[in-house]
Every structure is written in C-alpha cells, then in structure tokens.
Backbone bond lengths (Angstrom), bond angles and torsions (degrees), N, CA, C in turn:
res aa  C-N    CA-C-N  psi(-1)  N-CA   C-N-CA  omega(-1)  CA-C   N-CA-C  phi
1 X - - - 1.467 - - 1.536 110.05 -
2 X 1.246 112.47 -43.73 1.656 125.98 -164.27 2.148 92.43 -80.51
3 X 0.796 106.35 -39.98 1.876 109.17 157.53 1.059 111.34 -62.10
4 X 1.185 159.26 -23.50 1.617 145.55 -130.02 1.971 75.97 -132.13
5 X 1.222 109.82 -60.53 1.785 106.81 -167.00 1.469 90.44 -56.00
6 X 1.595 114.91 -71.10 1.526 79.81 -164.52 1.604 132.64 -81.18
7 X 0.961 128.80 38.65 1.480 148.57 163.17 1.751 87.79 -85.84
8 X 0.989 86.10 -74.58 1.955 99.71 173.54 1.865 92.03 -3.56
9 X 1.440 89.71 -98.34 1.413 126.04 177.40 1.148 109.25 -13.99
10 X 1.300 116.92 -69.25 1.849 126.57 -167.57 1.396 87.44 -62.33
11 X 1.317 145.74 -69.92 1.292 143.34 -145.61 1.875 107.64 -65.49
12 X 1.189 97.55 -30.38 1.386 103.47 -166.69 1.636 98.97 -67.93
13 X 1.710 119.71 -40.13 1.330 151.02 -148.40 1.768 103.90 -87.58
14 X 1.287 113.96 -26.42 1.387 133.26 -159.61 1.668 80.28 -93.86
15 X 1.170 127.94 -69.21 1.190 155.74 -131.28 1.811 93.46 -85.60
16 X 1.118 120.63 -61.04 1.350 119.63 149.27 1.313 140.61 -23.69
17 X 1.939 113.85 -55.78 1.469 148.92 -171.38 1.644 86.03 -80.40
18 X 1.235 145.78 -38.20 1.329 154.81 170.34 1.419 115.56 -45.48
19 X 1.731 106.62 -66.26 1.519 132.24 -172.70 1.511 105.45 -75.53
20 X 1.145 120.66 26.22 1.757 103.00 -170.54 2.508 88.96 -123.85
21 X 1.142 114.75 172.14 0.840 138.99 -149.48 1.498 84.42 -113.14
22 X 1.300 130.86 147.40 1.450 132.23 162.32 1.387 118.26 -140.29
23 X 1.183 118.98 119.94 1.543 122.27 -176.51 2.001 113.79 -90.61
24 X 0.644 135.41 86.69 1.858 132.85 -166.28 1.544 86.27 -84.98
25 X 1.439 108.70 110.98 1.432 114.53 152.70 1.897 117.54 -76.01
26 X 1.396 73.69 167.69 1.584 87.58 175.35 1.887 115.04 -52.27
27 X 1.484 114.57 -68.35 1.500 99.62 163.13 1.534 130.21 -57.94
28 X 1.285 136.02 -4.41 1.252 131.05 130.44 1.567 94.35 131.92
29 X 1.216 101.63 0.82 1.727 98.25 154.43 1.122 137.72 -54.92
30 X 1.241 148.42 136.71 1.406 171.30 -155.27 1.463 118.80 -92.18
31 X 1.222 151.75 106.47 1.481 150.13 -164.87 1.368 96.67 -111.68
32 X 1.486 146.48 107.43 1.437 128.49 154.56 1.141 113.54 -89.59
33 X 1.206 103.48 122.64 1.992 102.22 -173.30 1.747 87.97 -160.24
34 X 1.769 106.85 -176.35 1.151 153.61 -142.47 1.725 97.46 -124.15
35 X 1.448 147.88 64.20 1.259 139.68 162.18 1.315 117.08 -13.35
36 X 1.025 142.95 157.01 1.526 142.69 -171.00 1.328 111.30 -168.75
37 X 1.249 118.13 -17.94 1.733 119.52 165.33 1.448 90.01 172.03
38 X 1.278 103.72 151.06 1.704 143.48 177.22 1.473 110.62 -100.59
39 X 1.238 133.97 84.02 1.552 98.54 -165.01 1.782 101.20 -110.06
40 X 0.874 108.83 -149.54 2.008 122.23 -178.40 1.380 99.42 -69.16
41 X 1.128 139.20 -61.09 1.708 131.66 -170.21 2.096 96.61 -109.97
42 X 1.379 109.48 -52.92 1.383 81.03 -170.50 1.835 118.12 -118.09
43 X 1.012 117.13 -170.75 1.187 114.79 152.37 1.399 144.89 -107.93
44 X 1.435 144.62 161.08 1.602 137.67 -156.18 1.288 110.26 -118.84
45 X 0.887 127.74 103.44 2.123 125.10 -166.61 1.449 110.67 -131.56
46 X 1.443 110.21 122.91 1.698 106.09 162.49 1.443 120.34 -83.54
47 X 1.103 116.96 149.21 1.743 114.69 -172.50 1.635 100.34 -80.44
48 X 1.367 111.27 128.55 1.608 125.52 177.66 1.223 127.31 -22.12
49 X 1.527 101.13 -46.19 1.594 115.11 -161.21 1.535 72.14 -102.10
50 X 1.022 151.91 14.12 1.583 114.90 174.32 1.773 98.37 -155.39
51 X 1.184 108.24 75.46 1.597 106.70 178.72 1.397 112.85 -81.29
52 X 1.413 105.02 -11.91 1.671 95.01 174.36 1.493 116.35 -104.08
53 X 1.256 105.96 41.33 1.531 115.24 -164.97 1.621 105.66 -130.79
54 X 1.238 130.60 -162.75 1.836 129.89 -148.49 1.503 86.08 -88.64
55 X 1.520 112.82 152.35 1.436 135.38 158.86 1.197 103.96 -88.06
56 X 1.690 102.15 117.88 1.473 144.41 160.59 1.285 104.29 -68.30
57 X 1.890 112.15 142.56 1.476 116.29 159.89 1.325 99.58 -115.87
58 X 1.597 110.70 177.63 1.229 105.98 153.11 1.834 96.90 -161.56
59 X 0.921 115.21 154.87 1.651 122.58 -171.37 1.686 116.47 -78.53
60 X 1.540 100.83 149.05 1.987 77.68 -168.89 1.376 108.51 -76.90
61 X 1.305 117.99 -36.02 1.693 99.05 171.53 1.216 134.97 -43.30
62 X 1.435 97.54 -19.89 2.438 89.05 -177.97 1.584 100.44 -89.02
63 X 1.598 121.63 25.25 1.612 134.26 -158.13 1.015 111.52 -119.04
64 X 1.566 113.06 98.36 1.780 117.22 -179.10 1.289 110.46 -69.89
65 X 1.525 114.25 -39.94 1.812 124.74 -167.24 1.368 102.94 177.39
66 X 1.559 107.12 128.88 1.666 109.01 155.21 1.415 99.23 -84.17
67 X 1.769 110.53 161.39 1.280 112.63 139.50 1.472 107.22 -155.29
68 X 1.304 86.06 109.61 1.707 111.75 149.72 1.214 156.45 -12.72
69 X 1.310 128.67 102.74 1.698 122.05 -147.05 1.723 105.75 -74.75
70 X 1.051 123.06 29.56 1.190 130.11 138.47 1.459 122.30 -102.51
71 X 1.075 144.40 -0.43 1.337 156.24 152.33 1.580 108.24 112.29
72 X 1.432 107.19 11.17 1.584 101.42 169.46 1.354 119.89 -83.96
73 X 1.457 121.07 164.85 1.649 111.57 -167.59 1.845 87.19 -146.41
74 X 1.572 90.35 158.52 1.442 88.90 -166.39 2.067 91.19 -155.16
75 X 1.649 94.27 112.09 1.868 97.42 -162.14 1.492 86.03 -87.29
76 X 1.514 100.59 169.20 1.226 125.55 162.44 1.146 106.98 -107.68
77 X 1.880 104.31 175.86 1.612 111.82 167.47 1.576 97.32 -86.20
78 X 1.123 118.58 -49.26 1.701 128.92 -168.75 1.682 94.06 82.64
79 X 1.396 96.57 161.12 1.554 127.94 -164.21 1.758 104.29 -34.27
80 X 1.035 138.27 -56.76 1.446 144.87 167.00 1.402 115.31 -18.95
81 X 1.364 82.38 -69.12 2.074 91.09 -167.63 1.298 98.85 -97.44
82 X 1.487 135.05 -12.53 1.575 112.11 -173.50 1.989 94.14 -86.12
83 X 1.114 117.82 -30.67 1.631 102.01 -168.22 1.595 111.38 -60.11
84 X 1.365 111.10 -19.50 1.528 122.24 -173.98 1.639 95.38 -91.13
85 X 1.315 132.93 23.44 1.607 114.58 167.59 1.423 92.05 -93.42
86 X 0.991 101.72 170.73 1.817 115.48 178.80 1.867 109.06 -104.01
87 X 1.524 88.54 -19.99 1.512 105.64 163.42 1.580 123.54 -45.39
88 X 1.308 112.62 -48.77 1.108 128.95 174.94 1.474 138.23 -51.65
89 X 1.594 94.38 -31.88 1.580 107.86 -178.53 1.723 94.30 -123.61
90 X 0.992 159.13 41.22 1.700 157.42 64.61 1.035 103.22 34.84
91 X 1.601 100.31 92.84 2.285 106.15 170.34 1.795 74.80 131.04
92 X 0.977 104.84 -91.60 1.437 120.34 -159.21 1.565 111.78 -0.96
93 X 1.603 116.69 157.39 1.247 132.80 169.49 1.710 101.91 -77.99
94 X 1.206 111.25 132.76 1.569 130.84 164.95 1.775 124.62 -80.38
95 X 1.512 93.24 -38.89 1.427 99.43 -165.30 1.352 112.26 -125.47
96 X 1.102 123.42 153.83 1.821 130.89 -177.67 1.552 106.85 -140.01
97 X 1.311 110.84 146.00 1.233 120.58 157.13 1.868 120.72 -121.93
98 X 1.564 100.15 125.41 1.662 109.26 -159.86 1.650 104.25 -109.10
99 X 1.401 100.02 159.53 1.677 108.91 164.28 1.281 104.85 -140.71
100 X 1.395 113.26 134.01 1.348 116.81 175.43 1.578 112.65 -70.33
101 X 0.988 118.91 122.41 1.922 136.12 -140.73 1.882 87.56 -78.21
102 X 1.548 105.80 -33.82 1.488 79.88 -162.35 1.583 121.68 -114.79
103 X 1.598 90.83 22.51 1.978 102.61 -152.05 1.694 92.50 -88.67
104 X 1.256 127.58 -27.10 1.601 115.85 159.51 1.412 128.10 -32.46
105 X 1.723 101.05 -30.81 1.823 90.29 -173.56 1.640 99.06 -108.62
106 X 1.696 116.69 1.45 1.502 109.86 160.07 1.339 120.51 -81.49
107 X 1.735 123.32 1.80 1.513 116.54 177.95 1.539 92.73 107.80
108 X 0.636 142.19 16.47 2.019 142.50 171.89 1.524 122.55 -148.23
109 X 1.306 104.24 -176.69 1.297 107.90 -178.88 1.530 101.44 -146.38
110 X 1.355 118.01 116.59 1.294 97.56 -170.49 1.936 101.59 -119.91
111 X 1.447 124.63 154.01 1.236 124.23 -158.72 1.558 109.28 -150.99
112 X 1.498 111.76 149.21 1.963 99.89 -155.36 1.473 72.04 -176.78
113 X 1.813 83.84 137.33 1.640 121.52 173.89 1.523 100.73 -110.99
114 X 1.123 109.88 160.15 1.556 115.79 164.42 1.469 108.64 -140.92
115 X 1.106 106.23 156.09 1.404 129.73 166.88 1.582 134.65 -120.45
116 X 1.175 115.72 95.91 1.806 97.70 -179.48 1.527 118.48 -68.01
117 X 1.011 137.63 149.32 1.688 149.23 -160.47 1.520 112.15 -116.42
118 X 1.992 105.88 -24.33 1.155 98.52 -161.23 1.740 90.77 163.27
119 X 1.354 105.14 170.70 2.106 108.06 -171.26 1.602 85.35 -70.91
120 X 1.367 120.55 148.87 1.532 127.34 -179.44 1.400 113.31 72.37
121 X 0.950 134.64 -35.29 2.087 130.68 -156.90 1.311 73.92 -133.94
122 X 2.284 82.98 150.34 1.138 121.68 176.04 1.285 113.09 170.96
123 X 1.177 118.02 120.44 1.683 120.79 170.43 0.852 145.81 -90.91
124 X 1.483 137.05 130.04 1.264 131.27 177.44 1.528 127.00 -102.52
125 X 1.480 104.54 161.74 1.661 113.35 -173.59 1.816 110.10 -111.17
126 X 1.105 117.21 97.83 1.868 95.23 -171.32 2.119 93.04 -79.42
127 X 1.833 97.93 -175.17 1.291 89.40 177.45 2.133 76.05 -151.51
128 X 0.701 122.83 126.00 1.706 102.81 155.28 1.541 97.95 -144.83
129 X 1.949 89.18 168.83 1.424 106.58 -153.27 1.431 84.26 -132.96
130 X 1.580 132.79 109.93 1.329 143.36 -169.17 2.195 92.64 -94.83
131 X 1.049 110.79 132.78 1.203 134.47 -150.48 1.511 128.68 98.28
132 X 1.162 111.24 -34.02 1.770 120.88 -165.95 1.594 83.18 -68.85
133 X 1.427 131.58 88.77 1.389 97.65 150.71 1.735 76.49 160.69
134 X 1.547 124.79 173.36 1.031 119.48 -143.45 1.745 102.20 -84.68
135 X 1.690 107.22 144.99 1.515 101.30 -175.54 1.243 103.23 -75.95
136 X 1.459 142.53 124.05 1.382 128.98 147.41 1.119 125.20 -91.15
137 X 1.482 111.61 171.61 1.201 121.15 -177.80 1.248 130.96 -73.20
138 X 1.679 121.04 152.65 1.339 99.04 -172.90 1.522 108.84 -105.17
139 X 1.290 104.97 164.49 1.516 96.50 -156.72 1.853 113.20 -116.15
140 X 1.253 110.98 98.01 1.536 139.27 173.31 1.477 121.41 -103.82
141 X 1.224 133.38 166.86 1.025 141.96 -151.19 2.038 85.22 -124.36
142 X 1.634 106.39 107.48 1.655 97.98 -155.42 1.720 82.63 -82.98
143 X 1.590 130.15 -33.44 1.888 104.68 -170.63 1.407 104.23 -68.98
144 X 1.082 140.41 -12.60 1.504 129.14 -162.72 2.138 95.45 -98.21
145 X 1.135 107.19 -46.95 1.409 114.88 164.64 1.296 128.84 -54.21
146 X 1.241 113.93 -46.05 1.707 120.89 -168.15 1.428 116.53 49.63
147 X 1.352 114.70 35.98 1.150 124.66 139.42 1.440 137.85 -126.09
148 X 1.552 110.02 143.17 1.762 110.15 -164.66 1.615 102.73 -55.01
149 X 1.483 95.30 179.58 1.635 95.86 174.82 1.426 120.25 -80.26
150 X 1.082 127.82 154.30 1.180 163.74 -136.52 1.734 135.07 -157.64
151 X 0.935 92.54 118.14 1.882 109.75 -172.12 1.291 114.54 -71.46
152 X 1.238 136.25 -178.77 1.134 145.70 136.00 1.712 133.61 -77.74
153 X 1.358 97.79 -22.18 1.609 95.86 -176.13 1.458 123.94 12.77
154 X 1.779 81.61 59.48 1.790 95.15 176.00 2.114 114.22 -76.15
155 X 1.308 100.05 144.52 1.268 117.51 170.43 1.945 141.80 -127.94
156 X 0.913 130.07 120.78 0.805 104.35 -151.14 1.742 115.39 163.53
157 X 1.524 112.54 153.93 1.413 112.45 -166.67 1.680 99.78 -131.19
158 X 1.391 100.69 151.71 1.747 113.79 155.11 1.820 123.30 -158.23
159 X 0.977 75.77 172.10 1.587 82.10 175.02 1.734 119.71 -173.26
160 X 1.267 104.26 147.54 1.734 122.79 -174.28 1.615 115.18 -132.45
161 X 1.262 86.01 170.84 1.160 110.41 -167.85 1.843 126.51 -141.27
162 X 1.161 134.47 109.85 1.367 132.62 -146.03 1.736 96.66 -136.74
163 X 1.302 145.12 169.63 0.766 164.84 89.12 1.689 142.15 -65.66
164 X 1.172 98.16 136.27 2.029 86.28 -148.80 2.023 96.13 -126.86
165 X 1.453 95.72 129.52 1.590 116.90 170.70 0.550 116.48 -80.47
166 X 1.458 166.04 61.50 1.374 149.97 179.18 1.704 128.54 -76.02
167 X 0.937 113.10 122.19 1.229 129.55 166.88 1.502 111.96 -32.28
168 X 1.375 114.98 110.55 1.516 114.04 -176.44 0.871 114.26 -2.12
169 X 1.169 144.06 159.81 2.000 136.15 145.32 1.653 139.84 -67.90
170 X 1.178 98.51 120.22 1.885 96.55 -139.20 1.363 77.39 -74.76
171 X 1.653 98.12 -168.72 1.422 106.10 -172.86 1.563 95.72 -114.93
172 X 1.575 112.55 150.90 1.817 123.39 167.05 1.067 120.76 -62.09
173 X 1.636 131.46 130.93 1.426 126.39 161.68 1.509 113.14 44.57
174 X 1.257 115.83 46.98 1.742 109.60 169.50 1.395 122.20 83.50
175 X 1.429 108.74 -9.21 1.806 126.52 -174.15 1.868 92.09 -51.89
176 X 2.064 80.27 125.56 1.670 78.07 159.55 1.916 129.04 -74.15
177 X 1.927 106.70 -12.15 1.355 87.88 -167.27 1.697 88.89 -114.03
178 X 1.319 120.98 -167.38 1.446 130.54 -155.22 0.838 122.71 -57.11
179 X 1.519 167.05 98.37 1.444 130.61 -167.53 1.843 124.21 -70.34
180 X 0.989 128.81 -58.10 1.479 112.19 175.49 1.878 97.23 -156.42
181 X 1.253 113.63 139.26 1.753 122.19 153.08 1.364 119.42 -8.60
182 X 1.312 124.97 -60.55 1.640 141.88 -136.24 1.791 90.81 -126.39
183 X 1.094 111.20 13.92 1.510 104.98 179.17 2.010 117.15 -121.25
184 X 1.030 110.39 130.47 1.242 111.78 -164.76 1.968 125.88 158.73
185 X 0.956 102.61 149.50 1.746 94.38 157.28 1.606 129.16 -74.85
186 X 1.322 101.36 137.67 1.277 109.85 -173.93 1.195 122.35 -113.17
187 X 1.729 132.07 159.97 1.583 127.91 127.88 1.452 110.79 -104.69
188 X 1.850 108.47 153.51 1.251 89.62 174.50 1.869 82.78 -160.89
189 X 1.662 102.21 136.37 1.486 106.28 173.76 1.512 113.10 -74.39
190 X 1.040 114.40 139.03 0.960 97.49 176.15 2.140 115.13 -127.16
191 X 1.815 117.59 164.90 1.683 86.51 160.87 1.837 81.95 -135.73
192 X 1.435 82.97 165.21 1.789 119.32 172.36 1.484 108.81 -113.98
193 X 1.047 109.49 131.51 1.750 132.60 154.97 1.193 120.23 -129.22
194 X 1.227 107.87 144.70 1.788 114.19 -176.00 1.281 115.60 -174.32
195 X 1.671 117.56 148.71 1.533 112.16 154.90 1.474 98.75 -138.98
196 X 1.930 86.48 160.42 1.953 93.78 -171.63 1.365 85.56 -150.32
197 X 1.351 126.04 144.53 1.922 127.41 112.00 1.114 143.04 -60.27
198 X 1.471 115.46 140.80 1.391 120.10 -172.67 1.594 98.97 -153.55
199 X 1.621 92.54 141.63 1.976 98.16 153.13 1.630 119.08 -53.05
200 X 1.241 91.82 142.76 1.720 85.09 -170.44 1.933 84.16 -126.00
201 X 1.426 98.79 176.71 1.803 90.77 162.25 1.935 89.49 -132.50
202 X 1.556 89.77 146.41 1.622 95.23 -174.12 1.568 97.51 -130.96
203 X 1.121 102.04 161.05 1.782 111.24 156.17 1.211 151.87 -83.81
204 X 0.832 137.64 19.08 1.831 134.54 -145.81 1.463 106.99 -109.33
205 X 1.303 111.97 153.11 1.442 138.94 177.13 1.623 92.67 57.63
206 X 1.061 106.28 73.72 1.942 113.33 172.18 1.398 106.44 47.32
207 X 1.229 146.80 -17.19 0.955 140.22 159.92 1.719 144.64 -85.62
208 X 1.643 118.59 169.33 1.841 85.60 170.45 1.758 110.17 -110.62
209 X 0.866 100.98 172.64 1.889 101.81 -174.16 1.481 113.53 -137.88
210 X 0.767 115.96 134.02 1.755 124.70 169.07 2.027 124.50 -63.10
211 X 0.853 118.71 56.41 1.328 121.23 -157.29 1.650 104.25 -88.39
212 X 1.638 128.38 161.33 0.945 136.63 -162.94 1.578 100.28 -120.35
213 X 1.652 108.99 110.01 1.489 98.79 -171.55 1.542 122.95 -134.20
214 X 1.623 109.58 115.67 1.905 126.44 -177.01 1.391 78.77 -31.67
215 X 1.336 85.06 143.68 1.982 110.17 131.88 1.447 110.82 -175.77
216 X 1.880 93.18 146.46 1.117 105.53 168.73 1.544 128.89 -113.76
217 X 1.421 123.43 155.57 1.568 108.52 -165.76 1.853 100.42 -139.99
218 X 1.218 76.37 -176.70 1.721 91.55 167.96 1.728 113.95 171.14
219 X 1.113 99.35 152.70 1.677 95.64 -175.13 1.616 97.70 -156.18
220 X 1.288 93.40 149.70 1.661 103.32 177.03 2.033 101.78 -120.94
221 X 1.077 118.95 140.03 1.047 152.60 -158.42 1.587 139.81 -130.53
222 X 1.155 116.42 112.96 1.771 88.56 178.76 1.896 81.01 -123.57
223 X 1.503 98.31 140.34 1.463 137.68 -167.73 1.228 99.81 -116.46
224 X 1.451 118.91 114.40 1.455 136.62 143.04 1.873 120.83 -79.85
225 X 1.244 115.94 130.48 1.507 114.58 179.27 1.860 95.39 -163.00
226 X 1.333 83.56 -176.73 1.740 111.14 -168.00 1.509 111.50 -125.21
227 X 0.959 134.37 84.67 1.624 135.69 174.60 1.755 105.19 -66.37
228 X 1.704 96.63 136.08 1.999 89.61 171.46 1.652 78.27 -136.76
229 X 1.610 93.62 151.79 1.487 97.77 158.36 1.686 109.13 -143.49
230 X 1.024 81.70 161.25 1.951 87.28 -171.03 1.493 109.51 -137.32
231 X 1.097 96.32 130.84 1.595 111.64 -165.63 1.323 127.28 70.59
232 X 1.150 131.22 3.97 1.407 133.25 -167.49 1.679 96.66 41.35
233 X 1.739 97.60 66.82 1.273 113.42 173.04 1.260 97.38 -145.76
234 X 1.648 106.90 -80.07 1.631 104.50 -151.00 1.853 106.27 -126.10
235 X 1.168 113.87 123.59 1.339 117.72 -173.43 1.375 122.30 -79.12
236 X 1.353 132.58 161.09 1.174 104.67 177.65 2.130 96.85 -134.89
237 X 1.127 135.19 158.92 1.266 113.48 -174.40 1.385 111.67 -171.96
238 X 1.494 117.32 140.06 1.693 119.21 -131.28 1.881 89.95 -158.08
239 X 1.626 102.11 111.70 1.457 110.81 -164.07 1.439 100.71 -149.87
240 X 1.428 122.41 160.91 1.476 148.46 -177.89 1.201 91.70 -160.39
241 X 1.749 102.85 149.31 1.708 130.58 -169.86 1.292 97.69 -139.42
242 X 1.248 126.00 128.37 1.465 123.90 120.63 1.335 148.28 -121.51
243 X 1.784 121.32 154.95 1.399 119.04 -155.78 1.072 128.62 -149.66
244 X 1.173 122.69 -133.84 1.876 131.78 141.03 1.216 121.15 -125.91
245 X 1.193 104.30 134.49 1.556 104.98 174.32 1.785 138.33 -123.89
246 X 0.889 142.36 132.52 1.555 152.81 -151.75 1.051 135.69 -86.32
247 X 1.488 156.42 25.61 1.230 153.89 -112.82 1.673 122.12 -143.07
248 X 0.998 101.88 152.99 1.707 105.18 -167.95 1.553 102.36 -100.58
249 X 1.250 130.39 16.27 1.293 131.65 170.85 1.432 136.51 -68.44
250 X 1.249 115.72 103.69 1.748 101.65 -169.61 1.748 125.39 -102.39
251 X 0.985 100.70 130.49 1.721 126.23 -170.64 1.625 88.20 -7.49
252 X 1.514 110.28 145.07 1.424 121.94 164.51 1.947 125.37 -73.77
253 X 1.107 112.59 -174.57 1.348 97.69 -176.60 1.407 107.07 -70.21
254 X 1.300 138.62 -32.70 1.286 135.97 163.64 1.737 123.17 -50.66
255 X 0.948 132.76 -26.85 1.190 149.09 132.23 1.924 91.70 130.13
256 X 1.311 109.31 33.91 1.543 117.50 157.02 1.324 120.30 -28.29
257 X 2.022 139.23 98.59 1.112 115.89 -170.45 1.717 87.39 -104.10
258 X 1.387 131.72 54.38 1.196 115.76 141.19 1.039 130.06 -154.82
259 X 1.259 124.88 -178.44 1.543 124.61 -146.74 1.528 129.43 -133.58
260 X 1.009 108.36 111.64 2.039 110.73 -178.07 1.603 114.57 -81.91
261 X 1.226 127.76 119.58 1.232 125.52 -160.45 1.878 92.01 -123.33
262 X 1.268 112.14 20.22 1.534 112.38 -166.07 1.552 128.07 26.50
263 X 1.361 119.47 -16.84 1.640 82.80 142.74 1.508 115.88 -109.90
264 X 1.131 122.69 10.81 1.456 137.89 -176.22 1.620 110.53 -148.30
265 X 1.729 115.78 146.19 0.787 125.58 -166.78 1.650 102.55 -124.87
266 X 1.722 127.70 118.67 1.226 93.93 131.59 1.375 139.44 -174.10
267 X 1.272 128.24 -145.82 1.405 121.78 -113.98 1.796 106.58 -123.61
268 X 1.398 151.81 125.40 1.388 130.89 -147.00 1.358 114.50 53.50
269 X 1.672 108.26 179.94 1.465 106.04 -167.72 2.186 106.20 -87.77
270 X 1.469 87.85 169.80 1.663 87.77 178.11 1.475 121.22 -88.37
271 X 1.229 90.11 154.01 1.149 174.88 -1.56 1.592 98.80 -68.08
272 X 1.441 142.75 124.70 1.400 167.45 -115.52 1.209 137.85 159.92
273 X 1.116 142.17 153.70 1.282 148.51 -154.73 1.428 112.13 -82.19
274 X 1.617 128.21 117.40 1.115 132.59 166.99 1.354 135.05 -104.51
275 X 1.131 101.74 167.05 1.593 113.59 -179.98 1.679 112.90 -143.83
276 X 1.566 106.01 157.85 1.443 134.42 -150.49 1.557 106.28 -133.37
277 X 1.339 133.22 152.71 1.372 128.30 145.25 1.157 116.00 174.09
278 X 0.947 127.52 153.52 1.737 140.14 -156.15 1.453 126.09 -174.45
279 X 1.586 126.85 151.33 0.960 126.00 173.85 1.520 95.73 -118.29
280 X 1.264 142.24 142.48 1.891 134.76 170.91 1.623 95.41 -137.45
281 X 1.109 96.33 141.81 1.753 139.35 175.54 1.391 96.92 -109.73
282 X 1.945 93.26 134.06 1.589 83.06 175.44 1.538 86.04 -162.41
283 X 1.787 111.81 174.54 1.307 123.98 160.57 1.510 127.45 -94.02
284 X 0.833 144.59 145.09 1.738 144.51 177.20 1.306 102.34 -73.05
285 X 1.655 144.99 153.57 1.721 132.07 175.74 1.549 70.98 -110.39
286 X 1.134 81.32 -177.45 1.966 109.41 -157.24 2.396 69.80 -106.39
287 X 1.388 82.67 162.18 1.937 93.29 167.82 1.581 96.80 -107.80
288 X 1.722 89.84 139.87 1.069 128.34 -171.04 1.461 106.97 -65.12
C-alpha cells in the first residue's frame, strides 16, 4: 500500500513538472510559471506556486526559450541579436536635419542632414555658410598696430561629408525596450572642404595693414560623439574630431602658425593637426 501511494505521488509529481510553463532566460535561469500572453516586446507569466497572485512581465530579450506544457518550445534571439533586427525599430524616423546650436556666435552657420542606411550606419551631409553668424572682432594689440578695431567680414562656404558607426542603440533611463534607431554613440570619419574671405592683419613695409585674405581648406577627421533623441522628434548631438588639416593660409602679422577655419581648427603649420567640435539641435523627418 505504502508503495502504491508513493508511485501514486511520483506520477502525480512528474505529471505536474510536465504541465508547468518554463521561461529559460538568457543567464540560464529557470522561470516556472503559467504563460498568460506573448506580446510584441514582452511576455505575461504567473509564478507556478502562485497563480492566483500578480502578473509578472519579463522582456523578450532577457529570453533564451519558452517551453510549453504541451511540449512545444519557442527560442529567442535574446538581447544581442534581437537589438540588431531592423524589426525592432519599425515606425521610427530615419532622417534628421541638425544645426550646430552654437556656430552663429563663432561667425557661421553650420547645417547637416542625416540618413540612416541600416541599425548602426548612417550618413551625413554638412552644408555651412561662414559669414551667417556674428562678425567678430579680430584680435590685435591696437597701440602697437595703430590701427582701430577691426572685423573680420568673413565670407565664405563649406561642406562635408562623414559616415557614422554607431554603437547599437542603447536604451533611455533604464527602459526595458529599445530606445530609438538614430540614437547612440558613435565614430564617424569624416572630410571638410571649403573656401572663405576674411580681414586678416599683415605686416609689410615697417608697417601693419588690414588686408582681405582667400583661403581654401580641408581636413579629414575621425569624430567621436553621442546622439539622444526624444520622442522620435527632436535629436540632440554632442561631438569633437581630430585630424589633419590643409590650408593656404599664411601666418598673421604676429607670426600666428595657426589657423581657425570655423568649423575646424588648426594647429602648427600646414598640412597640421586638427580639431573639430560641436553641439547640433535638430528635428527627426517623419518617413516618406
């Protein structure tokens, strides 16, 4: 008799361990619970021992495999390979148009489209217009000069071109599901071309002079930054470059061997070491 119950027992126990729901996370823990819905990002499970108790979620990425108290099983990618579907970010804005927030009060205006290509890649187009933005002054020593002050009445155009890596797209404030396509840390090479006029101050014949002087430049760059966007509205995006840079500019009357090209700076004589940096504000376009 005392054989027969627990045979009983085990069978009843087997038969149970059978009927239960199993969630296998990614670290290889075990969930016994009650399924309750499957949905688009997560899943809905009651805990085994307590089906009459609160509905549990849990997200499908931390999800190695359910399997099912009918003996079906159903794997995941888990967090790795699902952030890289393109599935995931479906709806989303692709494209932005930016302005670098603070290049108006350096004497320019600088302006950049983007494009995403794909989860991680995406390219951008800059455009800037050197004058659009406040003229400052140029800066001499006026008793040693004996001349009043003096502007730059800079003029002048450029434009670049970058391609950008970004680091998967992290997630916002602790969010269990994705935060957006176009959001993330980046590298991205980038090159500059341009020509402008400007007042320059020069030296010659014992004296100094106010002269108006071409130049053309270019610099290649690789740019590290951080893209955020919020709402699948408005982006926000915060970068420094460094490189080499190219230019036909010659030393000032002080014998200055370096060079501000406003969106690039640089540094010793040319061809020489450059630098980049920016903060850009921008809008998301809706997809076409």
């Amino acid at each position: 008799m005392k054989k027969t119950l627990l045979l009983t027992l085990f069978i009843v126990f087997c038969f149970l361990a059978q009927a239960q729901d199993k969630i296998i996370r990614n670290n290889g823990t075990t969930i016994l619970c009650k399924i309750k819905e499957v949905g688009l990002d997560e899943v809905k499970y009651l805990e085994y021992n307590q089906l009459d108790g609160p509905l549990f979620s849990i997200a499908k990425s931390n999800i190695k495999r359910i399997e099912f108290e009918n003996g079906k099983q159903q794997a995941y990618a888990g967090r790795n390979e699902a952030i890289k579907d393109p599935e995931q970010y479906a709806g989303q804005s692709n494209r932005a148009i930016k302005m670098n927030f603070l290049s108006p009060l350096l004497g320019f205006s600088h302006f950049t489209y983007e494009k995403s290509t794909g989860v991680g890649k995406s390219y951008e187009i800059s455009l800037g217009i050197i004058g659009l933005g406040k003229n400052n002054i140029i800066e001499y020593n006026y008793l040693v000069s004996g001349l009043e002050e003096a502007k730059r009445n800079q003029f002048g155009l450029f434009a670049g071109f970058g391609y950008k890596f970004n680091k998967l797209p992290d997630f916002l404030f602790g969010r269990t599901s994705f935060s957006h396509l176009m959001q993330g840390t980046y590298i991205k090479p980038v090159i500059y071309a341009g020509t402008y006029k400007e007042n320059v101050l020069t030296y010659k014949n014992s004296q100094y002079n106010l002269e108006k002087q071409g130049v053309n430049f270019a610099a290649i760059h690789t740019e590290l930054g951080k893209q955020w966007v919020f709402g699948d509205k408005m982006v926000l995006d915060a970068y420094w470059g460094l490189g080499y840079g190219f230019d036909n500019k010659s030393d000032d009357a002080w014998g200055d061997l370096t060079a501000y090209h406003y969106v690039t700076s640089r540094a010793g004589r040319s061809p020489g070491l450059s630098f980049s940096i920016g903060l850009r504000i921008g809008l998301l376009l809706k997809n076409k």
